[in-house]
N, C-alpha and C positions, 0 to 999 in steps of 0.2 A: 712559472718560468720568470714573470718579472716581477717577483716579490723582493721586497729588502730581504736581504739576510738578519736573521735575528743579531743582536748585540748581547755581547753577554759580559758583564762587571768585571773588572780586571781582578777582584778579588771576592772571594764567598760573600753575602754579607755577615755581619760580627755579631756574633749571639753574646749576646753581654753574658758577664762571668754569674749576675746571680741568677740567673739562668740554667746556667751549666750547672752551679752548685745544688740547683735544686733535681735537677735532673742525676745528680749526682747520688744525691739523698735519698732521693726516689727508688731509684735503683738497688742502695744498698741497706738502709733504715729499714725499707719495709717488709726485708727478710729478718732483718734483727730484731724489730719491733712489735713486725706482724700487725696484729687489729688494731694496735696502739699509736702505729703512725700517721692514721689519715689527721688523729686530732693533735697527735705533735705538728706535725706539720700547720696545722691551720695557726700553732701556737707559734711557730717560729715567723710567721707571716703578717703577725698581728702586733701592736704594738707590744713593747715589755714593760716589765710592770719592776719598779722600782723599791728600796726599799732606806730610808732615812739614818745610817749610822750616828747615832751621837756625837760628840764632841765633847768627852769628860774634861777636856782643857779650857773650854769657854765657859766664861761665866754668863751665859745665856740660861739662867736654870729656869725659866720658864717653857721654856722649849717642849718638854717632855710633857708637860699640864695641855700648851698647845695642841699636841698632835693628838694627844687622849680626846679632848674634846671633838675633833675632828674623827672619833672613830676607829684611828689609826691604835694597833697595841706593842709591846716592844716584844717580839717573836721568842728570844733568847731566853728572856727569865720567865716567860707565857708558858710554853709548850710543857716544862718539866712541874709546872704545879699542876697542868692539865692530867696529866699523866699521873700523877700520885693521887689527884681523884677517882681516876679509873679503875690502877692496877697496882699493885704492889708485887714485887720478887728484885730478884739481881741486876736484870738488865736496868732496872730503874736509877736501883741505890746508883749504878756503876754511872748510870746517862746523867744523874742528880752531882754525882761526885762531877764530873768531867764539867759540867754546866758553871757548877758552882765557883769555879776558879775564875770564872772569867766578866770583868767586867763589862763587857763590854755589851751595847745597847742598840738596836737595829729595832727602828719604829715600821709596820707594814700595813698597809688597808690592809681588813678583811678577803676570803677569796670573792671573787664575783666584783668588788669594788674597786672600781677603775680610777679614783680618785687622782691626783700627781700632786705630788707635794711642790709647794712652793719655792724659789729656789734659796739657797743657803744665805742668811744673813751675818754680818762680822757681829760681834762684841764688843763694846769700850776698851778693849785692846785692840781689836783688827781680828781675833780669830773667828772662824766662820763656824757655827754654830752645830751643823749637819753635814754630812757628804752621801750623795743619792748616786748609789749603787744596786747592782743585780745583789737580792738580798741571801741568792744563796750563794754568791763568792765568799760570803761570810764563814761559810760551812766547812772546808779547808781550814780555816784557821782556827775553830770553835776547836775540831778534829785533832790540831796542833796541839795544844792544851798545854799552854807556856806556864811556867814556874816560875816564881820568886828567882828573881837573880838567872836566869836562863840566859846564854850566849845563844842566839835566833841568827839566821842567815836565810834570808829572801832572796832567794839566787835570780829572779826573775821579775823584777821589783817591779817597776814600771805597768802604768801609771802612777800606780799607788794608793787604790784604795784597799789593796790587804797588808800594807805596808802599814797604813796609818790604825787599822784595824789591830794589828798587831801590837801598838805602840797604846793602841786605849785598853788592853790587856793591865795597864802599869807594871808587868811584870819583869820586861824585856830587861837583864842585866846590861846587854849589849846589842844592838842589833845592826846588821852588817846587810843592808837594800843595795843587790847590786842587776843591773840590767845592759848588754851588750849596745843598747840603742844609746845615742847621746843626744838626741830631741829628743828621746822618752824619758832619758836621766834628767834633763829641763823642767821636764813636767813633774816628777818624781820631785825636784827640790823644791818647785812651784806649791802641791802640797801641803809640802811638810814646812814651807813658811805659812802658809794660808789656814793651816791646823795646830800646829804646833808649837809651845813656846819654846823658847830660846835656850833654858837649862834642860831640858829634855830631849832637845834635837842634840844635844851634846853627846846623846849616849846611843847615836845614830852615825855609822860612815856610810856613806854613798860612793859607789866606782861603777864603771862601766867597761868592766873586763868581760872577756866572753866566757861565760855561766859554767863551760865545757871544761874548761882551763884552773876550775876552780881548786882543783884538788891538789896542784901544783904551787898554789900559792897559800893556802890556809890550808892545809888537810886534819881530820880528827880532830878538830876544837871545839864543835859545836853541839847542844845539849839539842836542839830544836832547827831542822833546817827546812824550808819551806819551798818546794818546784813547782813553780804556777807555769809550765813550760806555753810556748807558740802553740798555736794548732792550726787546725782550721775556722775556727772562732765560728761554731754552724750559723748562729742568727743574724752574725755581721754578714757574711755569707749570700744570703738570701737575700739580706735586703740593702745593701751599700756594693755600687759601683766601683767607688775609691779604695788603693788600697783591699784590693778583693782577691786572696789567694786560689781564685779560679779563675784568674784571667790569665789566658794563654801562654803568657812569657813566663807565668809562674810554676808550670807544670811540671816541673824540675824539680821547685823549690817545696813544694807542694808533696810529689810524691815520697822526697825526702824527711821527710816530716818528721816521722816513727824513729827515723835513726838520730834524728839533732835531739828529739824526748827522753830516746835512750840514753845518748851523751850525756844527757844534762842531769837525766835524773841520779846516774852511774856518780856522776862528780857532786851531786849531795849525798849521797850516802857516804862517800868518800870522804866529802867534809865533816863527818857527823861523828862525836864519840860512842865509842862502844856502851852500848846502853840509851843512847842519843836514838831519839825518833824524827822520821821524813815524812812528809806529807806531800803527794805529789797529786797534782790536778789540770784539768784540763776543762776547755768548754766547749768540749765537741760531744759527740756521741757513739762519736766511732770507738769499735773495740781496740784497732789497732792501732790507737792513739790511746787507747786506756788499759786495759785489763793484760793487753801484749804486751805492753811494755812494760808494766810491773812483773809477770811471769821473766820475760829474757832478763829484767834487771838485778831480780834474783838469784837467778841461774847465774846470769855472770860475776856478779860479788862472790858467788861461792868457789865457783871452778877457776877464776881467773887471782879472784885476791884471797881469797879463805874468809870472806866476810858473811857469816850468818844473817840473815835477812827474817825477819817476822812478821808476815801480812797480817794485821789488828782487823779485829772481825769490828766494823763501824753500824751493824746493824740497827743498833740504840735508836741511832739519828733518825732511821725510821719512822720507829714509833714516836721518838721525841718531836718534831718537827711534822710530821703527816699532815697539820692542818693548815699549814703555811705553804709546803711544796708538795709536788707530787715526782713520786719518786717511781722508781722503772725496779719493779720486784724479783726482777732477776738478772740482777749484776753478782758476775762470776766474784770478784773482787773487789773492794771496796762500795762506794754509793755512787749510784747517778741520779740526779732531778732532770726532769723531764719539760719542757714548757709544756703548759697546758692552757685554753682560756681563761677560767677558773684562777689559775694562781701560776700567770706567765713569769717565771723566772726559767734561769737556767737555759741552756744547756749547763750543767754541772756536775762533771766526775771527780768524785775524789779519794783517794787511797792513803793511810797509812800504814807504815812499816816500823820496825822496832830492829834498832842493830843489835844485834845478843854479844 
């Protein structure tokens, strides 16, 4: 009878968002995943493991003798000599052809070595030598497989390391980096000064129109259009407070996900000529940010615009790449890398399509 009354917080307390996101994960991953999520999980949790893009624009050429010594090998031109040691037939010639075009150079520790590469030094010009990225964002663009003289549209540019990835291709005729964000188009121009010389960014526009809108302002011009759309970004997710698409006020923006992927991806095909290929990726792991929105975006090209759509069977990458990432062996459509401890990259979905 004469106890205080308890007091109770004028409000819940606040489960922080990466929290929620893992609760999230939990949830839905390890139906999709099954036996394979306890050690994704442990992989999203852990730190990630990087991977050293070259810099074919600096005259830093010792760089690449560096990283060898250190252990470190360059994944891209590795994997396909690996592979013609082992096997020989089609999928090779065709993973050997797709490989071959591209120059471009991503140095990785071994799996199991946790090594971090040092961070990027300039050149007697100012350009900086490497750029240390998740090494399989690379894989989207390997997948792109730019040609000589190719008109490329990066509809989702920002940052910009598949941007500049793109550009170490030399192939880009023309390449059109555009991102809705205008701090992320800052950073995006930051870059492509900081990598890039000066006659080669010429054959670069940067805007920051919204991605969606695309097809309104440039439609059917492009041989090569590349949709690195929003998602849930799973690893930032779990382990960043800032900027965390599970925090509360975002659950709006958040559930709407699927449909801004849809938009965006709808308005690269849109941009893309007939015969022109899309490459559209995410780095989540959810279906319904990947494999769902390739199926309705096909569906609707066909029923809404009369645009033939062709899902490109990416299985190569598989076998090509296996000893650098670990990959999730039953993806409906295109690839997804997995983090694992072994070889934490990724989350990484990616699909392409072929306009007929």
């Amino acid at each position: 009878r004469h106890r205080y009354k308890e007091k109770w917080a004028a409000t819940a307390p606040r489960i922080p968002p990466t929290r929620l996101a893992l609760h999230h994960f939990d949830m839905n991953y390890s139906l999709q995943l099954k036996d394979l999520w306890p050690s994704v999980r442990v992989g999203l949790l852990c730190e990630q493991k990087y991977g050293a893009l070259l810099n074919n624009f600096s005259s830093a050429d010792h760089v690449a003798q560096e990283l060898e010594l250190q252990n470190a090998t360059d994944f891209v031109s590795e994997s396909p000599r690996k592979v013609q040691w082992s096997q020989q037939g089609a999928a090779v010639e065709e993973a050997e052809r797709e490989e071959s075009t591209s120059n471009i150079k991503c140095y990785t520790f071994p799996r199991g070595d946790i090594t971090r590469f040092r961070p990027a030094r300039p050149d007697p010009l100012g350009l900086l030598d490497y750029y240390l990225l998740d090494a399989a964002s690379l894989l989207p663009v390997l997948a792109l497989d730019v040609q000589r003289d190719d008109f490329v549209l990066d509809l989702c540019a920002a940052p910009g390391g598949k941007t500049l990835a793109l550009l170490q291709t030399g192939f880009c005729g023309h390449l059109a980096a555009n991102d809705i964000s205008m701090s992320r188009t800052k950073r995006l121009y930051q870059v492509l000064q900081s990598y890039i010389p000066k006659e080669i960014r010429e054959i670069v526009s940067v805007t920051s129109y919204d991605g969606r809108d695309w097809e309104q302002l440039d439609g059917g011009t492009f041989h090569k259009v590349l949709v690195d759309v929003p998602c849930t970004t799973d690893r930032h997710s779990v382990m960043e407070v800032e900027n965390n698409i599970f925090h509360k006020r975002r659950t709006k923006e958040r559930q709407m996900l699927p449909m801004l992927q849809l938009q965006l991806l709808m308005a690269g095909i849109l941009a893309t000529k007939p015969g022109g290929e899309v490459v559209y990726s995410t780095c989540s792991i959810s279906p319904l940010q990947n494999e769902f929105v390739i199926e309705r975006a096909v569906e609707i090209a066909e029923t809404q615009f009369n645009i033939r759509m062709h899902v490109e069977d990416l299985s190569h990458f598989r076998m090509l790449f296996q000893d650098t990432f670990s990959f999730f062996p039953e993806c409906r459509l295109g690839e997804l890398v997995l983090p694992h401890l072994t070889a934490n990259f990724g989350p990484m979905y990616f699909c392409k399509l072929r306009r007929l």
